[in-house]
C-alpha positions as CSV (number, residue, x, y, z in Angstrom):
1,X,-31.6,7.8,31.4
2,X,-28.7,9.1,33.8
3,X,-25.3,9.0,32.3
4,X,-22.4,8.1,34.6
5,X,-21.0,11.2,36.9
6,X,-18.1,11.2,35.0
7,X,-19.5,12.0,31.7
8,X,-22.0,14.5,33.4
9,X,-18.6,16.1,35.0
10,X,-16.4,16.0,31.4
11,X,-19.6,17.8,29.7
12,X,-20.1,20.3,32.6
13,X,-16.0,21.1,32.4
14,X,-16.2,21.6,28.8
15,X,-19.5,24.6,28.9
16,X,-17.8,25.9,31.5
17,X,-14.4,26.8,29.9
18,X,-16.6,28.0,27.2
19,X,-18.3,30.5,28.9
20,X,-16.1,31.9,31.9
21,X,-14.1,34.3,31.5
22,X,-11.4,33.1,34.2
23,X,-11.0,30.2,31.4
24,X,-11.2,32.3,28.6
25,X,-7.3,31.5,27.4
26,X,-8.1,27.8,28.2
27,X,-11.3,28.2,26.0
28,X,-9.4,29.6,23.0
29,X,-6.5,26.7,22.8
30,X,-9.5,23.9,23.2
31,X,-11.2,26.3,20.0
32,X,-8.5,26.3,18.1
33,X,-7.8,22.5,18.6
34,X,-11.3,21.9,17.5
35,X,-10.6,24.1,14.4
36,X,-7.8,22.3,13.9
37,X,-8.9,18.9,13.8
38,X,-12.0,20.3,11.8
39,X,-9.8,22.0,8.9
40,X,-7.8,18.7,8.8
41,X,-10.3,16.4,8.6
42,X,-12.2,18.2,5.8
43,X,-8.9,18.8,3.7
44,X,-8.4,15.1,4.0
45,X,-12.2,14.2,2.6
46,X,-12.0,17.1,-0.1
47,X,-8.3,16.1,-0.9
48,X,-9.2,12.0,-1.5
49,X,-12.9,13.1,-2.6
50,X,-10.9,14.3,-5.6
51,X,-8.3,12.1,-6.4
52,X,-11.0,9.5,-6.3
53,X,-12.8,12.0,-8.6
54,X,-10.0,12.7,-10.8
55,X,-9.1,9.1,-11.4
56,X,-12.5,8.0,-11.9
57,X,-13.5,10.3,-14.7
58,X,-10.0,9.9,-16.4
59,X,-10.8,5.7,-16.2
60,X,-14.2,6.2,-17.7
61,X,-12.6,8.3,-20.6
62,X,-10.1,5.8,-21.0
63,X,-12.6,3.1,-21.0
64,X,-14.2,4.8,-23.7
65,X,-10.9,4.6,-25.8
66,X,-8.7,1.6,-25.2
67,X,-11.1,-2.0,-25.3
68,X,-11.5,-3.4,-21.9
69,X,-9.2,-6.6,-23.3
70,X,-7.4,-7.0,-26.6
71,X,-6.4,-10.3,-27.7
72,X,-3.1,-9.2,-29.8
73,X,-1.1,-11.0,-32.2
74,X,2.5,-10.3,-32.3
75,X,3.2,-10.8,-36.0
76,X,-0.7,-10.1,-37.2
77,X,-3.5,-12.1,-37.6
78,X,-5.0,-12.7,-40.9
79,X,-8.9,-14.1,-41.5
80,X,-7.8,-17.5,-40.9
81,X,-6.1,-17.0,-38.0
82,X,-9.1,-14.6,-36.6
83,X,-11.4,-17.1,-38.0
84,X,-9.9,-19.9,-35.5
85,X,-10.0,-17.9,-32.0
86,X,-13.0,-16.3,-32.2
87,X,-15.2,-19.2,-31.1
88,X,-13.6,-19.1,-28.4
89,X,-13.8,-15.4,-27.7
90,X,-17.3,-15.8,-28.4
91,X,-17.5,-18.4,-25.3
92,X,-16.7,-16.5,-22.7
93,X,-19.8,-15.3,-21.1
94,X,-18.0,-11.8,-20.0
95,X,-17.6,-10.6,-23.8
96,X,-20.6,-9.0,-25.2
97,X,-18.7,-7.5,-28.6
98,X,-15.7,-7.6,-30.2
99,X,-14.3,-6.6,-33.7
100,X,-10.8,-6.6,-35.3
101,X,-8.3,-3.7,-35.5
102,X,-5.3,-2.7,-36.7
103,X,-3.2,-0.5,-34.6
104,X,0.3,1.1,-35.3
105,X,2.1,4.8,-34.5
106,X,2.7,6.9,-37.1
107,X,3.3,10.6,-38.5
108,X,0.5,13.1,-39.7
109,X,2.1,16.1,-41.6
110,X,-0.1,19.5,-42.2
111,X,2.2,22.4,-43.8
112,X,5.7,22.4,-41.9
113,X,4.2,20.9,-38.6
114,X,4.3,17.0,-38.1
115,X,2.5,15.0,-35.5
116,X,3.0,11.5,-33.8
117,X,-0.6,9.9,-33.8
118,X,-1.5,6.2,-32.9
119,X,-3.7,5.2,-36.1
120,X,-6.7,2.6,-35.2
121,X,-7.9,1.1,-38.6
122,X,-11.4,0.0,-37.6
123,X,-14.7,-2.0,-38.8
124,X,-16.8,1.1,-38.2
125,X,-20.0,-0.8,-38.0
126,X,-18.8,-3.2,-35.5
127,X,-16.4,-0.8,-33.5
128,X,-19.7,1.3,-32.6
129,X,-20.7,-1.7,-30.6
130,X,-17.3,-2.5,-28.7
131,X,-15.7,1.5,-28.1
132,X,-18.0,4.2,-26.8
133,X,-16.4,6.6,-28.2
134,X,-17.4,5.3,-31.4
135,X,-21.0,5.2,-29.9
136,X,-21.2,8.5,-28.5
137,X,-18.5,10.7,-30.8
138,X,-18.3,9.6,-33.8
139,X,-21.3,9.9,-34.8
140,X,-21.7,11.1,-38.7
141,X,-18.6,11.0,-39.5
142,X,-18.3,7.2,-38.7
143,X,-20.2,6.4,-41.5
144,X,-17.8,8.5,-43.6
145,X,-14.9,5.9,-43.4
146,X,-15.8,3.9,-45.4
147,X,-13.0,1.2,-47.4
148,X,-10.8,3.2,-49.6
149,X,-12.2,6.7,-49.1
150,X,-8.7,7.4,-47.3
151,X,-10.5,9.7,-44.7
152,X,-9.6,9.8,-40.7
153,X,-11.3,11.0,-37.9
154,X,-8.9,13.1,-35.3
155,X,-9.3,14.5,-31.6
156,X,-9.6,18.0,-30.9
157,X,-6.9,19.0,-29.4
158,X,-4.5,17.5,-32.6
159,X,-6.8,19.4,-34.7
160,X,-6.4,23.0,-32.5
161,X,-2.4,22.3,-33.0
162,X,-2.8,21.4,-37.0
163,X,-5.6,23.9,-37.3
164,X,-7.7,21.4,-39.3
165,X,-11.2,20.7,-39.7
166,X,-13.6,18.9,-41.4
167,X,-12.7,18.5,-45.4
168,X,-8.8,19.4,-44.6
169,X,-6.3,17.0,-46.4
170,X,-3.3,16.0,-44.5
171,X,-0.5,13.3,-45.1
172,X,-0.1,10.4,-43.5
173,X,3.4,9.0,-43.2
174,X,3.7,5.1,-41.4
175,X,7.0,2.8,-40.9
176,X,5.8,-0.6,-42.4
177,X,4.5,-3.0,-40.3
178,X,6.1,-6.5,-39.1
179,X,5.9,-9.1,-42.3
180,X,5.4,-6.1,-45.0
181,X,7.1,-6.7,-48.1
182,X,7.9,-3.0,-48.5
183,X,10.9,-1.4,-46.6
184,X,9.8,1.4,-47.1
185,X,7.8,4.3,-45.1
186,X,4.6,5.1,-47.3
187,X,3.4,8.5,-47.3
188,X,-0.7,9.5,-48.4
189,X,-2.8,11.5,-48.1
190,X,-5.8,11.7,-46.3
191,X,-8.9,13.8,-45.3
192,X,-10.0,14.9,-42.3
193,X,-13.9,13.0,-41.8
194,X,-14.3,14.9,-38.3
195,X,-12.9,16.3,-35.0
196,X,-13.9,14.8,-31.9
197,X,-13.5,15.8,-28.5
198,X,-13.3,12.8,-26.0
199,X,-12.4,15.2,-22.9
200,X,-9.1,13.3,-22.3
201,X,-6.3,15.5,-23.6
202,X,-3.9,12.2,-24.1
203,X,-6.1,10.4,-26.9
204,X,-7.5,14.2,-28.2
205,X,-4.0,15.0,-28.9
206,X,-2.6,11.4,-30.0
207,X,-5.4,9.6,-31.9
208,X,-6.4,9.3,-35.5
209,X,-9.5,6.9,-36.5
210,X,-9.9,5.3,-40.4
211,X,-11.2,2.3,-41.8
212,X,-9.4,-0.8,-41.4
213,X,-8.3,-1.5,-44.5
214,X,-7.1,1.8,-45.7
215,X,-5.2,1.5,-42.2
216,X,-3.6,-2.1,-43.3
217,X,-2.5,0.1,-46.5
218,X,-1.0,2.9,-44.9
219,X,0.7,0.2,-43.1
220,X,1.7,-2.2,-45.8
221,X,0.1,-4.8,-43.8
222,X,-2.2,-7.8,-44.7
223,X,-3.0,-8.7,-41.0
224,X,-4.5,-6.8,-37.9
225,X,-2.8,-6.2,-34.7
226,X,-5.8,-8.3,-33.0
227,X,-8.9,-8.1,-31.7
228,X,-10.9,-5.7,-29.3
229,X,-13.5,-7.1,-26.9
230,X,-16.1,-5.0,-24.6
231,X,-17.3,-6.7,-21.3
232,X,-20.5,-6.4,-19.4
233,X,-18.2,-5.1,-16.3
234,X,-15.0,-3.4,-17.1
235,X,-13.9,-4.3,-13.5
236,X,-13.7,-8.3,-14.3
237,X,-11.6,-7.6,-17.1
238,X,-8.3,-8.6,-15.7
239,X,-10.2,-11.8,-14.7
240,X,-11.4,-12.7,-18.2
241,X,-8.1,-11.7,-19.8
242,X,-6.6,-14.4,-17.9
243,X,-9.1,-17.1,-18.8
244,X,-9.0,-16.0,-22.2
245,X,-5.0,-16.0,-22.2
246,X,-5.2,-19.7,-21.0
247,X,-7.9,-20.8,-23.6
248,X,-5.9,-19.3,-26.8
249,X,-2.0,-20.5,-28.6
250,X,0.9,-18.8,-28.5
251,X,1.6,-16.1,-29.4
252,X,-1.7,-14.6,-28.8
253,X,-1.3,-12.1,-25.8
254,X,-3.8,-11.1,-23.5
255,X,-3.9,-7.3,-22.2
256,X,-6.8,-5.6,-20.3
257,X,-7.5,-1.9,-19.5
258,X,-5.9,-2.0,-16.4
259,X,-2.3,-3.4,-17.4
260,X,-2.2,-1.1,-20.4
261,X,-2.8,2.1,-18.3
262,X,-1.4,-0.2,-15.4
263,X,1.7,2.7,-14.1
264,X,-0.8,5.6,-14.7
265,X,-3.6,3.8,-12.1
266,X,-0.4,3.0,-9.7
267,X,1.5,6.6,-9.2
268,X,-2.6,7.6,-8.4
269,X,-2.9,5.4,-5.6
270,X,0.8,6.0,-4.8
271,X,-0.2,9.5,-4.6
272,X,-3.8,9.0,-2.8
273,X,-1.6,7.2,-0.1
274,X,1.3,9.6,0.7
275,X,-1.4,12.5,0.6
276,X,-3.2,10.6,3.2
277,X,-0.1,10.4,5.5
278,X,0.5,13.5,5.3
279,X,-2.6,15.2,5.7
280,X,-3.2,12.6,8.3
281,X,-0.5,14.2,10.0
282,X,-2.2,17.4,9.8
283,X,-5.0,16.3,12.6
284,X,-2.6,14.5,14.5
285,X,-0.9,18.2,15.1
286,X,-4.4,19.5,15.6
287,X,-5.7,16.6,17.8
288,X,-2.3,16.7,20.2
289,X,-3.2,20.6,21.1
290,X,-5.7,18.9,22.9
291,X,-2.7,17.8,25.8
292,X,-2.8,21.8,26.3
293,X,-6.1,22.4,26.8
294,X,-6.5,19.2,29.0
295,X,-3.2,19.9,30.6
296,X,-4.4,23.7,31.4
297,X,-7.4,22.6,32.6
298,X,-6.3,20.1,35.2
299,X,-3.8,23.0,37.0
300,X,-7.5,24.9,36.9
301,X,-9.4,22.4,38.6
302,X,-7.1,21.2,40.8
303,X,-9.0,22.0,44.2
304,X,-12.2,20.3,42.5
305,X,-10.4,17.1,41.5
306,X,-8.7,17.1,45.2
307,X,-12.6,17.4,46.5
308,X,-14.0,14.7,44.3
309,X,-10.8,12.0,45.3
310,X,-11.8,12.9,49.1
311,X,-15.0,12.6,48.8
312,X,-14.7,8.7,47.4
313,X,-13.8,9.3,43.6
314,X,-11.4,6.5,42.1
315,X,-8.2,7.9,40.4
316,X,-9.9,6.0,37.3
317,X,-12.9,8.0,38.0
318,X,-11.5,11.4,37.6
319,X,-9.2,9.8,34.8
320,X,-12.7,9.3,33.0
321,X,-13.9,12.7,33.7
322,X,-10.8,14.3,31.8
323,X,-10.5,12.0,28.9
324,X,-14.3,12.6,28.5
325,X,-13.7,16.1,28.5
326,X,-11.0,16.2,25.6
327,X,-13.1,13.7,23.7
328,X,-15.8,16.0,23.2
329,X,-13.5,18.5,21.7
330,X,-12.4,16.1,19.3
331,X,-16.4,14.7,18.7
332,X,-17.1,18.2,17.9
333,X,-13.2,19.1,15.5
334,X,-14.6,15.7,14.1
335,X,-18.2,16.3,12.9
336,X,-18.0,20.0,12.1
337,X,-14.9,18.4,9.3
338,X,-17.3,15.5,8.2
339,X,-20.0,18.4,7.7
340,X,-17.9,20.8,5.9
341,X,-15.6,18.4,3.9
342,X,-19.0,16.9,2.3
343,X,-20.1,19.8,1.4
344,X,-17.1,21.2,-0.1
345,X,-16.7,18.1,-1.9
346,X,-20.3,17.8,-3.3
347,X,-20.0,21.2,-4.2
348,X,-16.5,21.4,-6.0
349,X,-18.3,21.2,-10.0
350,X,-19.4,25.1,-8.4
351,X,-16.9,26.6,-6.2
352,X,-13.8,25.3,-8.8
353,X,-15.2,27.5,-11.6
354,X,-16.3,30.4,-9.4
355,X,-12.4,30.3,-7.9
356,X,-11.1,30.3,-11.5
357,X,-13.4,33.3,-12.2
358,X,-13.0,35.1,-9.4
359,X,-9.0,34.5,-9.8
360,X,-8.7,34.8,-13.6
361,X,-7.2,31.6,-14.4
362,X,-7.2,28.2,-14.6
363,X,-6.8,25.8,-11.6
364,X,-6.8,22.4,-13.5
365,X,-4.9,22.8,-17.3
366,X,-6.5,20.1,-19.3
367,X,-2.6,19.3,-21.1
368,X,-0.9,18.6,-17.5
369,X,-4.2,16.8,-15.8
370,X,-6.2,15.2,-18.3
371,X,-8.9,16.6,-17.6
372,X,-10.4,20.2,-17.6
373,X,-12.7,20.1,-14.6
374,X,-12.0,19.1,-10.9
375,X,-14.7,16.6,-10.4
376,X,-15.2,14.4,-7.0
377,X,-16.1,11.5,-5.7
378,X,-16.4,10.7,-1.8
379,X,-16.7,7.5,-0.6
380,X,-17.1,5.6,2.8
381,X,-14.2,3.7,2.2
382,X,-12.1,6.5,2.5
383,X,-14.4,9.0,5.3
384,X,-14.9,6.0,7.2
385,X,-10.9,5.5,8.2
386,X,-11.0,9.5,8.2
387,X,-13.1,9.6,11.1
388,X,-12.2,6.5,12.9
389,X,-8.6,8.0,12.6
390,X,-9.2,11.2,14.0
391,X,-11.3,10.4,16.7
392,X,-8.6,7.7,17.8
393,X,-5.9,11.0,17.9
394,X,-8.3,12.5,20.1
395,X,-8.5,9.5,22.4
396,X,-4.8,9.3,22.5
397,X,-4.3,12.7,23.2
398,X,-6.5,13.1,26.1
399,X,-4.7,9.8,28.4
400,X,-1.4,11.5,29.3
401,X,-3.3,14.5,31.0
402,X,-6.3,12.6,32.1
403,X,-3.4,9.9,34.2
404,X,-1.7,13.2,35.5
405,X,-5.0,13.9,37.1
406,X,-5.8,10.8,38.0
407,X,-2.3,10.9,39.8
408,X,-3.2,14.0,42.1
409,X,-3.2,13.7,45.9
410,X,-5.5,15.3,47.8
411,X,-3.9,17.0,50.4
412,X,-1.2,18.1,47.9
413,X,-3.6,19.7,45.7
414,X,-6.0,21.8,48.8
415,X,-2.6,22.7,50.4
416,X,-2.0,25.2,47.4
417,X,-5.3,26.1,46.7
């Protein structure tokens, strides 16, 4: 199949300035535009790759952690109370466990250094089927907390700070709880069941796990805070936290996953959007060299462009020959940064650790970021608009110099030749 002149011309103008010498300053500019638009369009595919990376692997640790909804009680709910709601927690086809808990901040002293920690007084038998961390981490020492044993599971990174392990005592000091008789903080002590390491530096450093009712004790408390469900789909939780919110009395209170981490999950996509601006801006830079090279190349071809209007060539003609000719600069910038920001992006979990060898340090501190690896996640939701994006910058860089050509007369143009 014959393509149109025009395209045949645009694709003939653009191996020729890359082989002549005469053009060889036209042929670098039109490089270095392509490089540019490349380099930008792969920083914005690694750049988002990894924010969507970095906030789904800190949601899935989270997930593992906080309940997808928690029903919570204001003033505590005793068995009766408990005992009234949960048929119709159980109704909800969405919930596939729950258990109660009991939930408060308070102080864990070792030697001269003290701690905040958030206790969780849990059922361990029936927390194992609504937390995965319970699930996965626990493990052994789960069965260790048992009623009255006084013992407490604790995340790594609290333990590296206390310098505790397993069969270490430490004191637990709690302010009493709303509707305790006792005024009083109580202080006891506890041992230390296990050390777990979720991988999320927030709940490693912040968490302490012990059977509910020592918890309720340490608390001077005869209710729990509420009840924990897990979901079939963490992602219809805000859904079924608003049925559920509508089906229980006041002054239950309804709270999924995604309001209790709800400013964390916004400053992220706050953050995904202004990098994409800028880094948007990036390519526009790089796509706009392309008015030099086109502009460059139409004072080169001047006496051609005067030949093809006289011999019948419409000014929209040799409009198309020109923007043709800039758009395969910014095909090419386009493809070679699809290319190489996928592979840098699939390729991150091995080129992060062999930068942070190679420089002697680490690139992602797991106490500012969470995390302790730079994972990523591409998606078409994001490359998509990329490349659309970037082509359309090419486009729109190529009409001023492609109507400036279009604009040429004839005579004019062989008169100076």
């Amino acid at each position: 199949m014959n393509l149109p002149y025009e395209w045949q011309l645009g694709w003939r103008y653009t191996r020729a300035g890359r082989g002549g010498r005469r053009n060889a300053f036209i042929s670098f500019i039109a490089g270095a535009s392509m490089a540019g638009i490349a380099l930008g369009v792969a920083a914005l595919i690694v750049v988002l790759s990894v924010i969507n990376g970095f906030q789904r692997e800190v949601r899935d640790r989270m997930l593992g952690v906080v309940p997808h909804v928690q029903a919570l009680h204001p003033q505590g709910a005793d068995p009766t109370v408990i005992d009234e709601v949960l048929p119709r927690l159980r109704a909800e086809a969405a919930v596939r466990a729950w258990t109660p808990f009991a939930s408060a901040p308070a102080l864990i002293v070792r030697g001269d250094e003290v701690r905040s920690v958030v206790v969780r007084g849990i059922e361990p038998a029936a927390e194992a089927q609504v937390s995965s961390v319970a699930e996965r981490f626990l493990g052994p020492a789960l069965s260790r907390l048992e009623a009255g044993s006084r013992r407490l599971v604790i995340g790594a990174e609290l333990a590296r700070v206390l310098q505790l392990k397993a069969g270490d005592s430490v004191l637990m000091a709690a302010a009493p709880a709303p509707g305790s008789t006792s005024r009083l903080p109580s202080l006891t002590r506890f041992e230390v069941a296990g050390v777990i390491d979720v991988g999320h530096h927030e709940y490693d450093s912040a968490m302490a796990w012990m059977h509910r009712s020592d918890a309720l004790q340490l608390l001077g408390a005869s209710a729990v805070s509420g009840i924990a469900l897990r979901l079939a789909d963490p992602q219809v939780a805000p859904a079924v936290a608003a049925r559920l919110s509508v089906e229980l009395p006041p002054p239950w209170q309804l709270r999924d996953w995604t309001r209790t981490n709800r400013v964390w999950f916004e400053a992220v996509q706050s953050q995904k959007r202004m990098i994409g601006v800028i880094l948007t801006l990036i390519v526009a830079v790089a796509a706009f060299n392309l008015v030099s090279t086109l502009v460059m190349t139409v004072v080169d071809k001047r006496g051609e462009i005067a030949i093809l209007r006289t011999l019948g060539a419409s000014p929209r003609s040799v409009m198309a020959v020109f923007v043709v000719h800039g758009l395969v600069n910014g095909i090419a910038g386009t493809l070679i940064g699809l290319v190489l920001g996928l592979a840098l992006a699939w390729n991150l979990d091995t080129l992060v650790p062999a930068l942070e060898q190679l420089l002697g340090t680490r690139l992602v501190p797991s106490d500012i970021y969470l995390i302790d690896h730079l994972p990523a996640d591409p998606r078409a939701g994001d490359i998509v608009p990329i490349v659309l994006a970037s082509l359309a910058l090419s486009f729109a860089a190529t009409l001023y110099p492609s109507w400036r050509a279009s604009r040429l007369e004839p005579a004019m143009a062989l008169r100076n030749e």
